[in-house]
Steps between C-alpha positions, in 0.01 A plus 500: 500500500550834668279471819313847621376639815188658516387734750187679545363729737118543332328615192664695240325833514707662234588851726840498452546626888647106607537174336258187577672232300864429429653196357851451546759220378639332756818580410440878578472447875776662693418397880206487760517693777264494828354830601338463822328261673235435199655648184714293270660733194620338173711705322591518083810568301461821345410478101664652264310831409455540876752777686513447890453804663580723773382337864607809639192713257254237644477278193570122452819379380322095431246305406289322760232304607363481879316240589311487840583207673282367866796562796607262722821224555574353161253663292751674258723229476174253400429769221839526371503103535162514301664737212828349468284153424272644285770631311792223485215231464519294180270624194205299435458448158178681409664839690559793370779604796269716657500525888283715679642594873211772567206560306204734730282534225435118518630435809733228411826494699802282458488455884162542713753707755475781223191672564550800199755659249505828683707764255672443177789790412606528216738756314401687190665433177701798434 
């Protein structure tokens, strides 16, 4: 069973000017990186269909997720703990494989330390 990560940073409002949902396959995670003291980025393999661009014309070369996480001594490493469970934990046998790490619309967090699923960026299909 392919097990998927779902991320959302509130209702769909169908404007086309930023995403509010993404579901990604675990295996399409690249890395995590900490920005600042309260941000924690998770970055995606780029799909096929999807052409990185040029960082120096201001555009995004990735995929990503940032989720806003509450600062202090341990916090991110407790969220990535939190993830990195959620994910690798056995299957129960009524799932379906999917995990939600952020969901503001609902306010359901994998981790209480996660407080919202700030910005999702994602590149165009071209």
């Amino acid at each position: 069973m392919k097990k998927m990560l779902y991320f959302c940073s509130g209702a769909a409002d169908d404007t086309g000017s930023d995403e509010e949902i993404i579901m990604v396959p675990v295996e399409n995670v690249s890395h995590w990186e900490v920005a600042g003291t309260g941000n924690l980025d998770v970055f995606f393999k780029v799909n096929i269909g999807q052409e990185a661009v040029d960082m120096d014309a201001g555009t995004a070369d990735f995929n990503k997720v940032r989720l806003t996480v509450t600062a202090g001594g341990g916090n991110m490493k407790s969220v990535l703990q939190s993830i990195t469970r959620a994910i690798n934990g056995p299957i129960p046998s009524k799932s379906d494989g999917f995990i939600v790490i952020a969901d503001d619309e609902n306010s359901v967090y994998c981790n209480p330390l996660i407080t919202a699923c700030n910005a999702i960026t994602i590149l165009d299909a071209s």
